[in-house]
N, C-alpha and C positions, 0 to 999 in steps of 0.2 A: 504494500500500500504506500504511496506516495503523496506527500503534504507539503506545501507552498509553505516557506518560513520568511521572515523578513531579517536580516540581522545588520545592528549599528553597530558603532561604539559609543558608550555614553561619555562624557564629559572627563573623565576618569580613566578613561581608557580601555574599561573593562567590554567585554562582548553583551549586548542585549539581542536576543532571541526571539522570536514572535512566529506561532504558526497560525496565520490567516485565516487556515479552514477551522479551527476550533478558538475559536472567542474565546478571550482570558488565559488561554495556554500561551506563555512566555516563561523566558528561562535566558539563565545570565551566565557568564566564565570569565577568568582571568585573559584565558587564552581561542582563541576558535576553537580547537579541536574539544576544551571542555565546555565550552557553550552549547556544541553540535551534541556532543554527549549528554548534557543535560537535559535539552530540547527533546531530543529522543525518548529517554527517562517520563519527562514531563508528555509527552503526547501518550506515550500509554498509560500514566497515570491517569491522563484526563478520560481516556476511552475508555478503562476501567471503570472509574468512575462512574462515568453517564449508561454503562454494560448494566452496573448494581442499581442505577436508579430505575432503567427502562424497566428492570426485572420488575423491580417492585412493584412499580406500576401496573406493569400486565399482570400480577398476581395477584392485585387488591381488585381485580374485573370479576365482575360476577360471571362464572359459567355461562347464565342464560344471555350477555352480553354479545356471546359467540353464534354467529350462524354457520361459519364456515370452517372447515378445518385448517390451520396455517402451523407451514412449516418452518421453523425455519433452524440455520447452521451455521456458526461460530465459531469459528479458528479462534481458540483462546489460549493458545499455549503460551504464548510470547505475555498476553494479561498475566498468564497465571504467574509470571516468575516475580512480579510485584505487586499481588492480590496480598 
């Protein structure tokens, strides 16, 4: 999966991070390489994240809510290493 990131450097010199496709997901480094590390970190953090809330949500649906049957399939190995 691939995500648009925006990266500066702030005022200080340090790395600022930003991925585009997920609002509020930024992440910061000394250097690029651990900005880019970070960033990474931070986007599955954030996917994770919003994985645990979607559950919820469709958990708290009442059965009779459902007319159809829906499938669906989740590569979460890569969530699972920072669940």
């Amino acid at each position: 999966m691939r995500f648009n990131i925006i990266c500066e450097t702030d005022e200080d010199g340090k790395y600022v991070v930003e991925c585009t496709d997920l609002p509020g997901c930024l992440s910061e480094g000394d250097t690029l390489d651990e900005a880019m590390d970070n960033i990474n970190e931070a986007i599955v953090g954030c996917l994770t994240s919003r994985l645990k809330c979607a559950k919820d949500k469709f958990l708290k649906k009442s059965p009779s809510m459902f007319h159809d049957r829906i499938n669906i399939s989740l590569d979460t190995t890569t969530a699972a290493e920072y669940a």
